[in-house]
N, C-alpha and C positions, 0 to 999 in steps of 0.2 A: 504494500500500500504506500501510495508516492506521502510523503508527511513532508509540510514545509515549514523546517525546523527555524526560518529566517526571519519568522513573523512574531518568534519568542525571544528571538536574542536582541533583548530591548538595550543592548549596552554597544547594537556594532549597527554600523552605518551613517549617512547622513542624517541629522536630527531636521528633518522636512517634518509634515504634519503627519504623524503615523504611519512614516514610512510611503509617504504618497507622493508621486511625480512633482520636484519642484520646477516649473516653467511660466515662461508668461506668453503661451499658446494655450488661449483660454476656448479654442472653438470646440465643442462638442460638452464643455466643461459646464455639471452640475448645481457644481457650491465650488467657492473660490474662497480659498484660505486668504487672506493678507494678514500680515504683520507690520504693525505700527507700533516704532520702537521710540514713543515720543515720551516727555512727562516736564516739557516747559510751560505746561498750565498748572501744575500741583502748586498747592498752598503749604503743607507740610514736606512731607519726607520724601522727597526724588529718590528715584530707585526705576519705576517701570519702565521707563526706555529699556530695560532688561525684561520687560514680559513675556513679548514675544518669543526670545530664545529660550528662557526659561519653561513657557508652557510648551513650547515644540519639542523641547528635550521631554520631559514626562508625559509627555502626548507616546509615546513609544512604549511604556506601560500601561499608561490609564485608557489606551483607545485603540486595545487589540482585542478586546472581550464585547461583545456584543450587549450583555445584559445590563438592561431589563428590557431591552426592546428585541423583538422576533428573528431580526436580519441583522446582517452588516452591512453598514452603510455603504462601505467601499466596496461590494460587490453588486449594489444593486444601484449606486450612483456614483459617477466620474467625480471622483474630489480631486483637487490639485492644489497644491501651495505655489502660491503667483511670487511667495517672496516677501521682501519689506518692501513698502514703499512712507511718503510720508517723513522721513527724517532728515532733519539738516540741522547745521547749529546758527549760534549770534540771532542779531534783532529779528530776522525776518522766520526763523523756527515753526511759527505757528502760523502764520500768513500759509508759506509752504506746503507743511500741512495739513492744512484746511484745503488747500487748491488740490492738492495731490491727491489726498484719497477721496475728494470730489469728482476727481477725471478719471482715476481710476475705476470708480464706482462705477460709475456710467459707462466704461469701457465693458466693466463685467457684465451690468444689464443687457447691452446689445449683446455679446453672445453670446442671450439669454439663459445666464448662469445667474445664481446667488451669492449676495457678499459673506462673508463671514470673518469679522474683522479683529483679530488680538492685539491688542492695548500693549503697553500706553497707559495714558490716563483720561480722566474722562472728557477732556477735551476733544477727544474724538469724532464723536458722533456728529459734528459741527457738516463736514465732507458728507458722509453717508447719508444722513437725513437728505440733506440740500438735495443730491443726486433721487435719492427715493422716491420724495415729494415729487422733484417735477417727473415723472413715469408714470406716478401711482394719485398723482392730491395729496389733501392733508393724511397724514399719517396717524396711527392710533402708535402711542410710546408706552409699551411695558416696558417698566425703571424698576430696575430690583438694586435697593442702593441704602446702607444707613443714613446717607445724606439724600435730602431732596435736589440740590445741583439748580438750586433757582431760584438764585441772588439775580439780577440784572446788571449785565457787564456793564464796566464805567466806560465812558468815552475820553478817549485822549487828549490831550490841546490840541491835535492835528485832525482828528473827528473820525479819527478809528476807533474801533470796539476793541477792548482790552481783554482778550477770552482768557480762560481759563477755566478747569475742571468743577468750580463752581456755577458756574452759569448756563451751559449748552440748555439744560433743561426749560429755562423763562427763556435766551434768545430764541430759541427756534419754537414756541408757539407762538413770541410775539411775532416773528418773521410770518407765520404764515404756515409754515411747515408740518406742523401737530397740530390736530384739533385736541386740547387737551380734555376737556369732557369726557373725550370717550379714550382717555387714556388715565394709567393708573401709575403710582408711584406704591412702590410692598418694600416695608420692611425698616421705613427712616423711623429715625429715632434719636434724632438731632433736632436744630431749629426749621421752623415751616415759615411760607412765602407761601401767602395766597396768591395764586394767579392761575387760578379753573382748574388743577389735577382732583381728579380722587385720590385722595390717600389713605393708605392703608397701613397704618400705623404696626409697628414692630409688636408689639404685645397684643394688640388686637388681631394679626394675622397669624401670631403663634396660640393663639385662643381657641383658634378653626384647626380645623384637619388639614391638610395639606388637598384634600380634593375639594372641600367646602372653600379655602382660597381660590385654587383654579378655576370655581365654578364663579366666583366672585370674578374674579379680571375676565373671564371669558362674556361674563353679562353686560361689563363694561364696552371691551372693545369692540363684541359683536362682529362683525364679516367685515370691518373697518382694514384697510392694509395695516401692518405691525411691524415696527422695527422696533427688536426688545435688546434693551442695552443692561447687561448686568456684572454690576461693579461688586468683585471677589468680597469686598467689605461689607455686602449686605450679609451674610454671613457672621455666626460668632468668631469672634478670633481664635477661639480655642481648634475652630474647625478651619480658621485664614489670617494665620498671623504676620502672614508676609503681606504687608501691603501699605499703603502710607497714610491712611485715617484710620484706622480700627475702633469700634465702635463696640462695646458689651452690648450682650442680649438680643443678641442674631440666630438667625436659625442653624441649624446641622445640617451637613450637605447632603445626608438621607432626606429631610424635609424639603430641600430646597430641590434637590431632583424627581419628588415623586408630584412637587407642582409642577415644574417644568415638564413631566411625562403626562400630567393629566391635562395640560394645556396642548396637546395634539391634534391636530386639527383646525389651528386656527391660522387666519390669515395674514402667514407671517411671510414679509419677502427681505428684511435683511437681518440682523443682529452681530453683538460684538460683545467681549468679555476685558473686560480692562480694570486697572489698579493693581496688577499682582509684580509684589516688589521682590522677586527673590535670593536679594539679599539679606533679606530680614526675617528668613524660614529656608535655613539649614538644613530642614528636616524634610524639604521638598514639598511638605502636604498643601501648601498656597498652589503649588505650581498645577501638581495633580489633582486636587478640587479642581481650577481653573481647566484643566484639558477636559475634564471628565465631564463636569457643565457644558464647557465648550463643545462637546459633542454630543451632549444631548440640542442643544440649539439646532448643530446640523441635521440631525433627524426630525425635529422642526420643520427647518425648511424643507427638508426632505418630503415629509408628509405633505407637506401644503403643496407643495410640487406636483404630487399624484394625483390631489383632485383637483387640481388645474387641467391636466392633462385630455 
Protein backbone atom coordinates (compact mmCIF):
# COMPACT_ATOMS: atom_id res chain seq x y z
CA UNK A 1 0.00 0.00 0.00
CA UNK A 2 1.61 3.24 -1.51
CA UNK A 3 1.70 5.42 2.29
CA UNK A 4 2.88 9.18 1.84
CA UNK A 5 5.08 9.36 4.69
CA UNK A 6 5.88 13.29 3.60
CA UNK A 7 2.80 14.71 4.63
CA UNK A 8 3.84 13.62 8.43
CA UNK A 9 7.39 14.99 8.47
CA UNK A 10 6.20 18.27 9.67
CA UNK A 11 9.92 19.32 10.54
CA UNK A 12 11.22 18.90 6.46
CA UNK A 13 10.51 21.14 3.75
CA UNK A 14 9.42 24.59 2.77
CA UNK A 15 7.25 26.04 5.45
CA UNK A 16 4.57 27.20 2.52
CA UNK A 17 0.94 26.99 3.89
CA UNK A 18 0.72 23.04 4.74
CA UNK A 19 2.92 22.19 2.48
CA UNK A 20 0.89 23.61 -0.51
CA UNK A 21 2.28 25.14 -3.86
CA UNK A 22 3.95 28.58 -3.07
CA UNK A 23 3.34 30.72 -6.41
CA UNK A 24 1.74 33.70 -7.77
CA UNK A 25 -0.03 31.76 -10.62
CA UNK A 26 -3.39 32.04 -9.15
CA UNK A 27 -5.44 30.62 -12.36
CA UNK A 28 -7.42 27.78 -11.49
CA UNK A 29 -6.71 28.62 -7.71
CA UNK A 30 -9.59 28.18 -4.92
CA UNK A 31 -8.59 30.03 -1.76
CA UNK A 32 -5.22 32.09 -1.93
CA UNK A 33 -3.05 32.14 1.13
CA UNK A 34 -1.33 35.69 1.59
CA UNK A 35 0.97 36.64 4.17
CA UNK A 36 1.09 40.17 5.49
CA UNK A 37 4.10 40.48 7.47
CA UNK A 38 3.16 44.17 8.75
CA UNK A 39 2.53 45.58 12.42
CA UNK A 40 3.30 49.51 11.97
CA UNK A 41 -0.31 50.05 13.05
CA UNK A 42 0.08 48.37 16.72
CA UNK A 43 -0.24 50.46 19.61
CA UNK A 44 1.41 48.12 22.10
CA UNK A 45 3.91 45.20 21.50
CA UNK A 46 5.35 44.82 17.80
CA UNK A 47 6.15 41.41 17.03
CA UNK A 48 3.50 40.27 14.15
CA UNK A 49 5.20 41.39 11.17
CA UNK A 50 6.51 37.74 12.32
CA UNK A 51 2.92 36.12 11.94
CA UNK A 52 2.91 35.00 8.92
CA UNK A 53 6.16 32.85 9.07
CA UNK A 54 5.38 31.97 12.30
CA UNK A 55 1.76 30.60 11.59
CA UNK A 56 3.12 28.90 8.13
CA UNK A 57 5.76 27.11 10.03
CA UNK A 58 2.93 25.32 12.50
CA UNK A 59 0.56 25.22 9.64
CA UNK A 60 2.63 21.96 8.86
CA UNK A 61 1.36 20.23 12.08
CA UNK A 62 -1.80 21.83 12.88
CA UNK A 63 -3.25 21.54 9.14
CA UNK A 64 -2.53 17.95 8.15
CA UNK A 65 -5.51 16.28 10.18
CA UNK A 66 -8.71 16.94 8.64
CA UNK A 67 -10.82 16.81 11.82
CA UNK A 68 -13.79 17.83 12.66
CA UNK A 69 -14.68 18.45 9.24
CA UNK A 70 -15.41 15.25 6.80
CA UNK A 71 -12.74 16.02 3.95
CA UNK A 72 -9.52 17.62 3.21
CA UNK A 73 -9.50 20.68 2.09
CA UNK A 74 -6.56 20.29 0.00
CA UNK A 75 -7.84 17.47 -1.93
CA UNK A 76 -11.15 18.69 -2.67
CA UNK A 77 -9.88 22.52 -3.26
CA UNK A 78 -6.79 24.11 -5.01
CA UNK A 79 -5.10 26.06 -2.08
CA UNK A 80 -1.83 27.91 -2.84
CA UNK A 81 0.31 30.38 -0.91
CA UNK A 82 0.66 33.48 -3.33
CA UNK A 83 3.57 34.47 -0.66
CA UNK A 84 3.97 37.83 1.29
CA UNK A 85 2.87 40.71 -0.07
CA UNK A 86 2.12 44.06 1.74
CA UNK A 87 5.59 44.87 3.45
CA UNK A 88 7.91 47.69 3.31
CA UNK A 89 9.49 49.80 5.99
CA UNK A 90 9.86 54.15 6.86
CA UNK A 91 6.96 56.78 6.42
CA UNK A 92 5.19 55.20 3.75
CA UNK A 93 4.63 51.23 5.47
CA UNK A 94 1.09 51.48 5.77
CA UNK A 95 0.18 53.68 2.61
CA UNK A 96 2.00 50.60 0.82
CA UNK A 97 0.10 48.32 2.54
CA UNK A 98 -3.18 49.28 2.21
CA UNK A 99 -2.57 49.69 -1.61
CA UNK A 100 -0.82 46.32 -1.95
CA UNK A 101 -3.13 43.97 -0.51
CA UNK A 102 -5.91 46.04 -2.13
CA UNK A 103 -4.54 45.11 -5.74
CA UNK A 104 -3.60 42.08 -4.65
CA UNK A 105 -7.06 41.26 -3.46
CA UNK A 106 -8.70 42.20 -6.55
CA UNK A 107 -6.16 40.26 -8.47
CA UNK A 108 -7.35 37.11 -6.54
CA UNK A 109 -11.11 37.90 -7.03
CA UNK A 110 -10.60 37.88 -10.86
CA UNK A 111 -9.29 34.57 -10.83
CA UNK A 112 -12.08 33.80 -9.10
CA UNK A 113 -10.38 32.57 -6.18
CA UNK A 114 -10.77 33.48 -2.20
CA UNK A 115 -8.43 35.65 -0.18
CA UNK A 116 -7.34 34.39 2.93
CA UNK A 117 -5.20 36.65 4.54
CA UNK A 118 -2.28 36.07 7.76
CA UNK A 119 -1.60 39.00 9.63
CA UNK A 120 0.16 41.22 10.79
CA UNK A 121 -1.92 43.27 12.73
CA UNK A 122 -5.06 44.52 12.53
CA UNK A 123 -4.58 47.06 10.39
CA UNK A 124 -5.12 44.85 7.80
CA UNK A 125 -8.36 44.48 6.80
CA UNK A 126 -8.18 48.26 5.40
CA UNK A 127 -6.92 46.52 1.53
CA UNK A 128 -9.28 43.43 1.80
CA UNK A 129 -12.50 45.13 2.73
CA UNK A 130 -11.96 48.05 0.18
CA UNK A 131 -11.30 45.37 -2.77
CA UNK A 132 -14.50 43.00 -1.35
CA UNK A 133 -16.95 45.87 -1.19
CA UNK A 134 -16.41 47.08 -4.46
CA UNK A 135 -17.25 43.11 -6.19
CA UNK A 136 -19.75 42.33 -3.50
CA UNK A 137 -21.43 46.08 -1.73
CA UNK A 138 -21.48 46.69 1.62
CA UNK A 139 -20.19 43.93 3.43
CA UNK A 140 -21.40 42.07 6.75
CA UNK A 141 -17.94 42.07 9.31
CA UNK A 142 -17.79 39.09 11.67
CA UNK A 143 -14.88 40.65 14.23
CA UNK A 144 -13.85 38.14 16.77
CA UNK A 145 -11.57 40.59 18.67
CA UNK A 146 -11.04 41.59 22.70
CA UNK A 147 -10.86 44.99 21.22
CA UNK A 148 -13.73 46.56 19.26
CA UNK A 149 -10.91 48.31 16.68
CA UNK A 150 -13.33 51.50 16.56
CA UNK A 151 -11.73 54.51 17.60
CA UNK A 152 -11.98 56.86 14.49
CA UNK A 153 -8.47 57.53 12.90
CA UNK A 154 -7.15 61.02 13.41
CA UNK A 155 -6.39 63.13 10.57
CA UNK A 156 -2.84 64.50 9.81
CA UNK A 157 -1.93 68.25 9.33
CA UNK A 158 -1.41 67.18 5.61
CA UNK A 159 -5.27 65.56 5.62
CA UNK A 160 -4.36 61.87 5.65
CA UNK A 161 -5.92 59.26 7.85
CA UNK A 162 -3.40 58.19 10.49
CA UNK A 163 -4.48 54.17 10.59
CA UNK A 164 -3.64 51.87 12.78
CA UNK A 165 -4.81 48.57 14.27
CA UNK A 166 -7.34 50.55 16.28
CA UNK A 167 -9.57 51.87 13.87
CA UNK A 168 -10.19 49.66 10.58
CA UNK A 169 -13.31 48.67 12.22
CA UNK A 170 -15.28 52.66 12.47
CA UNK A 171 -13.01 53.77 9.19
CA UNK A 172 -14.45 51.31 6.91
CA UNK A 173 -18.31 51.46 7.86
CA UNK A 174 -17.96 55.15 7.89
CA UNK A 175 -16.22 54.77 4.37
CA UNK A 176 -19.09 52.85 3.20
CA UNK A 177 -17.74 49.49 3.00
CA UNK A 178 -19.63 47.41 6.13
CA UNK A 179 -23.05 47.84 6.60
CA UNK A 180 -22.55 47.51 10.30
CA UNK A 181 -26.15 46.57 11.51
CA UNK A 182 -25.92 43.45 10.09
CA UNK A 183 -22.41 42.95 11.22
CA UNK A 184 -21.31 41.76 14.66
CA UNK A 185 -18.37 42.39 16.93
CA UNK A 186 -17.82 38.48 19.61
CA UNK A 187 -15.94 38.57 22.26
CA UNK A 188 -14.58 42.42 23.39
CA UNK A 189 -14.07 43.02 26.53
CA UNK A 190 -12.23 46.38 26.44
CA UNK A 191 -13.79 49.96 26.00
CA UNK A 192 -16.92 50.38 23.24
CA UNK A 193 -17.58 53.04 20.57
CA UNK A 194 -20.89 53.34 19.45
CA UNK A 195 -21.12 53.46 15.87
CA UNK A 196 -24.11 50.74 14.65
CA UNK A 197 -22.13 47.19 15.42
CA UNK A 198 -23.94 44.47 17.50
CA UNK A 199 -21.88 43.46 20.01
CA UNK A 200 -21.42 40.63 21.77
CA UNK A 201 -19.96 41.15 24.78
CA UNK A 202 -17.08 38.54 26.02
CA UNK A 203 -19.16 37.07 29.17
CA UNK A 204 -22.22 37.28 27.57
CA UNK A 205 -21.13 35.03 24.53
CA UNK A 206 -19.34 32.75 26.97
CA UNK A 207 -22.96 32.44 28.77
CA UNK A 208 -24.25 30.78 25.21
CA UNK A 209 -23.08 27.45 23.94
CA UNK A 210 -20.84 27.95 21.23
CA UNK A 211 -23.83 26.87 18.72
CA UNK A 212 -26.43 29.40 20.45
CA UNK A 213 -23.56 32.17 19.57
CA UNK A 214 -23.31 30.82 15.99
CA UNK A 215 -26.86 30.87 15.64
CA UNK A 216 -26.72 34.53 17.09
CA UNK A 217 -24.02 36.00 14.34
CA UNK A 218 -25.76 33.98 11.70
CA UNK A 219 -29.29 35.90 12.48
CA UNK A 220 -27.37 38.82 12.20
CA UNK A 221 -25.40 38.72 9.01
CA UNK A 222 -28.07 36.61 7.32
CA UNK A 223 -27.03 35.89 3.38
CA UNK A 224 -25.28 39.41 3.69
CA UNK A 225 -21.41 38.92 1.97
CA UNK A 226 -18.98 38.38 5.05
CA UNK A 227 -15.51 39.17 5.41
CA UNK A 228 -14.77 37.63 9.10
CA UNK A 229 -11.47 39.09 10.54
CA UNK A 230 -10.37 37.37 13.79
CA UNK A 231 -7.80 38.79 15.93
CA UNK A 232 -5.77 35.53 17.98
CA UNK A 233 -6.48 37.96 21.11
CA UNK A 234 -10.11 37.28 21.03
CA UNK A 235 -9.19 34.22 22.75
CA UNK A 236 -7.98 33.70 26.46
CA UNK A 237 -4.23 34.15 26.67
CA UNK A 238 -4.00 31.03 28.48
CA UNK A 239 -5.10 29.41 25.12
CA UNK A 240 -2.94 32.81 22.95
CA UNK A 241 -0.40 34.37 24.72
CA UNK A 242 1.69 35.33 21.93
CA UNK A 243 0.23 38.26 20.63
CA UNK A 244 0.44 42.20 21.46
CA UNK A 245 -2.85 43.12 23.53
CA UNK A 246 -3.81 40.11 25.42
CA UNK A 247 -6.88 40.49 27.16
CA UNK A 248 -8.28 37.85 30.33
CA UNK A 249 -11.42 36.10 29.85
CA UNK A 250 -11.50 34.94 26.38
CA UNK A 251 -12.72 31.91 25.19
CA UNK A 252 -10.79 28.22 24.44
CA UNK A 253 -9.81 27.52 21.15
CA UNK A 254 -12.27 24.38 21.55
CA UNK A 255 -15.16 27.09 21.87
CA UNK A 256 -13.80 29.33 19.41
CA UNK A 257 -13.62 26.46 16.75
CA UNK A 258 -16.81 24.69 17.40
CA UNK A 259 -18.46 28.58 16.55
CA UNK A 260 -16.52 28.84 13.70
CA UNK A 261 -17.70 25.19 12.40
CA UNK A 262 -21.34 25.96 13.20
CA UNK A 263 -21.12 29.16 11.31
CA UNK A 264 -20.90 26.88 7.95
CA UNK A 265 -22.71 27.93 5.53
CA UNK A 266 -22.69 31.38 5.44
CA UNK A 267 -21.85 33.97 3.00
CA UNK A 268 -18.54 34.26 3.49
CA UNK A 269 -16.16 35.54 0.52
CA UNK A 270 -12.93 36.65 2.39
CA UNK A 271 -11.33 36.42 5.91
CA UNK A 272 -7.87 36.98 7.72
CA UNK A 273 -6.33 35.97 11.19
CA UNK A 274 -3.97 38.57 12.59
CA UNK A 275 -2.13 39.64 15.85
CA UNK A 276 -0.10 36.58 16.44
CA UNK A 277 3.36 37.66 17.90
CA UNK A 278 5.40 34.76 18.06
CA UNK A 279 7.94 35.82 19.96
CA UNK A 280 6.09 36.04 22.81
CA UNK A 281 4.93 32.17 22.97
CA UNK A 282 7.82 29.96 22.80
CA UNK A 283 5.71 27.24 23.22
CA UNK A 284 4.30 27.72 19.64
CA UNK A 285 0.56 27.33 20.96
CA UNK A 286 -0.23 31.25 19.58
CA UNK A 287 1.01 30.13 16.36
CA UNK A 288 -0.92 26.65 16.02
CA UNK A 289 -4.25 28.03 17.44
CA UNK A 290 -3.77 30.68 14.79
CA UNK A 291 -3.03 27.87 11.71
CA UNK A 292 -5.76 25.61 13.07
CA UNK A 293 -8.57 28.71 13.03
CA UNK A 294 -6.94 29.63 10.09
CA UNK A 295 -8.07 26.63 8.46
CA UNK A 296 -11.04 26.36 9.75
CA UNK A 297 -11.89 29.85 7.94
CA UNK A 298 -10.73 28.10 4.77
CA UNK A 299 -13.26 25.41 4.95
CA UNK A 300 -15.47 28.55 5.29
CA UNK A 301 -14.89 29.74 2.28
CA UNK A 302 -14.60 26.41 1.02
CA UNK A 303 -18.30 25.77 1.82
CA UNK A 304 -19.71 28.98 0.62
CA UNK A 305 -17.98 28.15 -2.56
CA UNK A 306 -20.07 24.91 -3.17
CA UNK A 307 -23.25 26.52 -2.86
CA UNK A 308 -22.40 29.01 -5.07
CA UNK A 309 -21.59 26.67 -7.55
Amino acid sequence: MEYHVQEHLHYAGLATWNHCECTQDIDGADIVVLGVPFDAGTTFRPGARFGPCGVRDQSLIACCFKYPWEYEITKEAKVIDYGDVGYWVGAYATDFMVKDTYETVKKVMDAGASPIIIGGDHTIPYGPVRALSERYGKLSLIHFDSHQDSTPSQTTPDGKKNLSHANFAYDLQEEGCIDPAKSVQVFCRTEFTECGYNIIRSMEALDMTPYELADKIRGIVGDNPVYLTFDIDALDPSAAPGTGTPVVGGPTTDFARKVLIALRGINIVGADMVEVLPDKDFSNITCIAAATLAQDLMYLLNENRRNSR
